[in-house]
VEXTOR-546687 format. One line per 10 residues: number of its first residue (from 1); their letters; for each residue x, y, z of C-alpha. Coordinates in steps of 0.02 Angstrom, whole numbers, plus 50000, padded with zeros to 5 digits. Layout:
<recs>
NUM = a = X,Y,Z  ... .
</recs>
This chain:
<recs>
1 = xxxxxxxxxx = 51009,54316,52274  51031,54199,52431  51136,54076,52462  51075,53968,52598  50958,54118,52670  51092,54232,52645  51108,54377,52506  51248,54410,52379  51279,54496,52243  51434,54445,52117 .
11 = xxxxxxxxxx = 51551,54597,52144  51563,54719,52247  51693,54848,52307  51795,54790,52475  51901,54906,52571  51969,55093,52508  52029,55017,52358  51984,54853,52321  51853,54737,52246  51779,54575,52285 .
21 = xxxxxxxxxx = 51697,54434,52188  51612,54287,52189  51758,54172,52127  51657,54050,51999  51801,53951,51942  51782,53869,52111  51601,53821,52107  51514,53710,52129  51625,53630,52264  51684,53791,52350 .
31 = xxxxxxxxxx = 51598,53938,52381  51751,54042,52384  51809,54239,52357  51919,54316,52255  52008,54499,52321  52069,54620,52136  52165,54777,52151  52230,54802,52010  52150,54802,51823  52268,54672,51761 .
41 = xxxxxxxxxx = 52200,54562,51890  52034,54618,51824  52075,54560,51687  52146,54401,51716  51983,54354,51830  51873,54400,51666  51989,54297,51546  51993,54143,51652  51820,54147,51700  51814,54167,51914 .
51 = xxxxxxxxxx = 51676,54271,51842  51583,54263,51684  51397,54335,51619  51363,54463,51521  51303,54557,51629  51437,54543,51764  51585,54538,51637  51531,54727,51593  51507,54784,51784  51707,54687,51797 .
61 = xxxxxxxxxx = 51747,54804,51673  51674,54971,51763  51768,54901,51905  51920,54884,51816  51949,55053,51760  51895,55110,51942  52057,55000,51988  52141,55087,51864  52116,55247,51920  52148,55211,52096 .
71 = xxxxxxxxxx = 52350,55148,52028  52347,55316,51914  52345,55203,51766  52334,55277,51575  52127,55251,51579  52116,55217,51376  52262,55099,51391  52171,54995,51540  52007,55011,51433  52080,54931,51283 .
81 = xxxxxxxxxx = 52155,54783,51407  51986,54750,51472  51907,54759,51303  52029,54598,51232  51964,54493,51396  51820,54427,51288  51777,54479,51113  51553,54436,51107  51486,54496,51242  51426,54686,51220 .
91 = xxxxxxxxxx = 51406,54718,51400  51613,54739,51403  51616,54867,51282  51460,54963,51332  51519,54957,51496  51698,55030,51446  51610,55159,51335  51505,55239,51452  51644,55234,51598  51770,55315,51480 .
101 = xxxxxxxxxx = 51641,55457,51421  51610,55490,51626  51808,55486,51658  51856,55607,51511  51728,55739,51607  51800,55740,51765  51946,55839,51844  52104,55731,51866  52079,55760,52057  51895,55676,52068 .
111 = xxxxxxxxxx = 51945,55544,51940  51947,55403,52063  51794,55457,52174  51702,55481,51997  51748,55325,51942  51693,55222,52105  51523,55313,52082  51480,55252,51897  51561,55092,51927  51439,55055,52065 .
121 = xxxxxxxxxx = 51283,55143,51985  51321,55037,51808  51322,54895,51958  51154,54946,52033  51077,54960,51871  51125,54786,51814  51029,54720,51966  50878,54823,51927  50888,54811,51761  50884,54603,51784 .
131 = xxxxxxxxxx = 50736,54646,51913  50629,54713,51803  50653,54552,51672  50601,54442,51812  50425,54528,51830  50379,54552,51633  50435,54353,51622  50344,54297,51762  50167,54367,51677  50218,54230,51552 .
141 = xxxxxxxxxx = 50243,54082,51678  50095,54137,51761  49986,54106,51591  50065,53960,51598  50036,53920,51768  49827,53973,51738  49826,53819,51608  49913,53688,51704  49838,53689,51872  49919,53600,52009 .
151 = xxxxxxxxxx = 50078,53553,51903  50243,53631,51884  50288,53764,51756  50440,53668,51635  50582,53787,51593  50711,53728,51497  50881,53855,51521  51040,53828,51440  51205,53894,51524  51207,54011,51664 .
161 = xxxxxxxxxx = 51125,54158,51653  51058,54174,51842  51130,54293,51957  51298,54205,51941  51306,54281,51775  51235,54457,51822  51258,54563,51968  51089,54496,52045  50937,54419,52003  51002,54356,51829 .
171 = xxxxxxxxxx = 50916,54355,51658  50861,54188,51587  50839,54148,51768  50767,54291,51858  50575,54252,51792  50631,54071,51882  50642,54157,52041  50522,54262,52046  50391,54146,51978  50470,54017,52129 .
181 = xxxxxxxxxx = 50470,54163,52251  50277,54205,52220  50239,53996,52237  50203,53962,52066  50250,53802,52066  50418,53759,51934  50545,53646,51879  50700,53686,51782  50782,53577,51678  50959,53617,51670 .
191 = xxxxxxxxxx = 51060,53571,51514  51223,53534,51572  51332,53665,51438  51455,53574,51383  51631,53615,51368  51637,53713,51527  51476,53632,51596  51410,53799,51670  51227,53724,51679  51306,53580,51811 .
201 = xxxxxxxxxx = 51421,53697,51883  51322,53847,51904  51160,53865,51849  51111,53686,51970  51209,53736,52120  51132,53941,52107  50953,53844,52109  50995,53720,52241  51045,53853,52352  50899,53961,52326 .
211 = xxxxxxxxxx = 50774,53808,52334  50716,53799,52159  50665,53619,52101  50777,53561,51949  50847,53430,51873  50995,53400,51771  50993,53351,51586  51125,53303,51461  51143,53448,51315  51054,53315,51208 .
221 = xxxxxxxxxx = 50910,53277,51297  50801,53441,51269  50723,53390,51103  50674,53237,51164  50595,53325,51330  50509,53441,51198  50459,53320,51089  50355,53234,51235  50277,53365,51310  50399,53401,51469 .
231 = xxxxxxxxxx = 50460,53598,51391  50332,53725,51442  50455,53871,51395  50640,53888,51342  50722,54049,51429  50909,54086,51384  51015,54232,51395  51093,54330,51283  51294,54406,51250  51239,54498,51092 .
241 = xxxxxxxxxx = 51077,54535,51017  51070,54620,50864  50973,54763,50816  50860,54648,50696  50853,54531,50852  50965,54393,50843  51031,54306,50980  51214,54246,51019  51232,54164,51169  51335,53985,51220 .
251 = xxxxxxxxxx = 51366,53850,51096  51207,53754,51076  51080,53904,51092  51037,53876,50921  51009,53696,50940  50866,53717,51080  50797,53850,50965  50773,53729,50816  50696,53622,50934  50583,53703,51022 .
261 = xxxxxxxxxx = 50514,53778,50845  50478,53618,50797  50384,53561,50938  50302,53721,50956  50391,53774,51131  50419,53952,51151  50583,54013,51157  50632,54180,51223  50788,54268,51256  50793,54382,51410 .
271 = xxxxxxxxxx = 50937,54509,51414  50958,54699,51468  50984,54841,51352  51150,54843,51373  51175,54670,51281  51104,54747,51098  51211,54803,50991  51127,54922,50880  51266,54949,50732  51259,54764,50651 .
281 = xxxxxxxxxx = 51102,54677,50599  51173,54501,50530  51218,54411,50694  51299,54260,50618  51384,54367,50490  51454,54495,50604  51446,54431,50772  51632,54401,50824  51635,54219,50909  51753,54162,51043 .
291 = xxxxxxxxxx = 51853,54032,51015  51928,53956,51167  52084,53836,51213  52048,53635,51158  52097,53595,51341  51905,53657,51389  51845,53517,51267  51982,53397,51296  51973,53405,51486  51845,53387,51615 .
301 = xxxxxxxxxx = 51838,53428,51793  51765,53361,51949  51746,53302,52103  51872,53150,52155  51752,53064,52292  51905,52951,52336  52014,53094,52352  51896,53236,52442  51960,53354,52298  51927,53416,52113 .
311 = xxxxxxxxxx = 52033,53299,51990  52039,53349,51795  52057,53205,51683  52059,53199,51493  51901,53128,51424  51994,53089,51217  52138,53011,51154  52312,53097,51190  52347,53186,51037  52155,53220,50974 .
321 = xxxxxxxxxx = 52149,53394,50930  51978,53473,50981  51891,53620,50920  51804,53769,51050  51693,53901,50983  51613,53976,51147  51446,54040,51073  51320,54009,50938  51191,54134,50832  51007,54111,50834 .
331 = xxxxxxxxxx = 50913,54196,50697  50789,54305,50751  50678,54198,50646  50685,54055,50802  50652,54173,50938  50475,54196,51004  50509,54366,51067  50625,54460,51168  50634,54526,51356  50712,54657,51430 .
341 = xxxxxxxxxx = 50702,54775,51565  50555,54875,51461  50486,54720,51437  50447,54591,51310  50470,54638,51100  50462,54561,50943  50617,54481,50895  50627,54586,50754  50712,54767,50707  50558,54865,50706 .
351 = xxxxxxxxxx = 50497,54775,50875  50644,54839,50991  50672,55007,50923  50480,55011,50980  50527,54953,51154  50673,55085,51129  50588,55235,51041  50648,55353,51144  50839,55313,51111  50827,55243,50929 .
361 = x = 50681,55345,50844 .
</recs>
């Protein structure tokens, strides 16, 4: 997507042996790079969040084993690195999966030129992919659009699941732009995600730079926007969808959910393929959820004014411990339906494995 009239993508590979990202850690007050070259570095960028998505966590972890195979690293060994980076998103592991079962075909001698290839085609694909779900959700805005004429389409997002979290284009987002770039007119309201504030962070300074309208809300403050009218349409992303359609994605999902159901908003979750996980059906019974350090909750950071730098201050008493589960589960029940690159489904077992006939019959 652009950034001030100029295009980006998240990652992409920089000299013979090397790969570049989009350091996100630094955002929204730098726009800054970040150079990896080897897979522990991978990892250490996925752990600590310079990048972060779904989406672009699992092209990370393509990368990574392309890293690894430039060093001659044991491939399984680097795999199984990568896969402890961050336990709920199925991206990682699908990612790892499909690189591994490419590798383990391949002569030792065109392991590294094999594994640049996937690694950049699982890339590609993620862009497309995230393509596609901006045209299926953009027939929705438009119907929208047809019964509000002259006003601005209201999505409600929560986190960051624009192109900061994919390779391009983004999935909760990427109806956003491409309703915006058509001229529909349309406002975001951007909850602010709370602990790591990814919504502030990201999600506000991805749509300021691409010229979207949007406004930035407390986590709170989207039932009371449904409850008066202000929520067209709730579009979040998605870490891991089960096969009978439930939806884990950041901590509070399942809030806006309950919400919007009882205002009558519609609620979708937009995510590629590569995000279901077909083996489990129970999402808040067998979704594994992240649970992150209590200096996340305990801790905020900012912009010192005074000083012309980022300050982190503690926001609680010294000693108060603090709790972090990174994600939440919302039953299928909550979700109005589901898109993905095939377009949009039922939230429901039978209504993907329609969408998917082809690979689950």
């Amino acid at each position: 997507m652009n950034v001030d009239g100029k295009h980006y993508r998240t990652i992409w590979p920089e000299g013979p042996n090397g790969v570049r990202i989009i350091d996100q850690a630094r955002l929204p007050h730098e726009f800054a790079f970040m150079d990896l070259r080897t897979p522990a570095e991978m990892c250490a960028a996925i752990r600590h969040m310079n990048l972060r998505g779904a989406g672009l966590i699992g092209c990370a972890a393509a990368w990574g084993l392309y890293l690894a195979a430039v060093q001659g690293a044991e491939l399984p060994a680097a795999a199984a690195a990568l896969q402890t980076t961050r336990p709920t998103a199925k991206n990682l592991e699908w990612a790892l999966v499909r690189m591994l079962k490419v590798l383990a075909a391949c002569a030792p001698a065109d392991r590294v030129d094999t594994a640049r290839r996937e690694a950049q085609a699982i890339t590609d694909e993620d862009a497309e992919f995230c393509r596609r779900m901006g045209q299926h959700g953009l027939a929705l805005l438009r119907e929208i659009a047809a019964r509000k004429p002259g006003q601005p389409v209201n999505v409600l997002t929560h986190c960051n699941a624009g192109w900061l979290g994919f390779v391009d284009y983004g999935s909760a987002l990427a109806p956003v732009y491409a309703a915006f770039d058509a001229g529909i007119p349309i406002h975001v309201w951007v909850d602010e995600t709370r602990p790591r504030n990814q919504g502030a962070s990201l999600t506000a300074w991805e749509l300021g730079h691409h010229g979207v309208p949007h406004t930035l809300i407390p986590d709170n403050a989207g039932g009371h926007l449904m409850q008066h009218g202000l929520v067209d349409i709730v579009f979040v992303g998605s870490d891991r969808t089960t096969a009978a359609g439930d939806v884990a994605n950041k901590i509070g999902t399942y809030l806006k959910a309950l919400a919007a159901r009882d205002n009558d908003v519609p609620f979708y979750a937009v995510l590629p393929s590569s995000s279901i996980d077909w083996s489990i059906e129970d999402g808040v019974s067998d979704i594994v959820i992240e649970e992150r350090g209590s200096e996340e909750v305990r801790f905020m950071t900012g912009w010192d004014d005074a000083a012309k730098r980022p300050a982190t201050v503690r926001i609680c008493p010294e000693n108060t411990p603090a709790a972090n589960y990174g994600f939440d589960v919302t039953p299928a029940r909550l979700v109005t339906g589901i898109l993905t690159e095939r377009g949009l489904a039922p939230a429901t077992r039978a209504g993907l494995r329609a969408l998917y006939a082809d690979l689950h019959p």
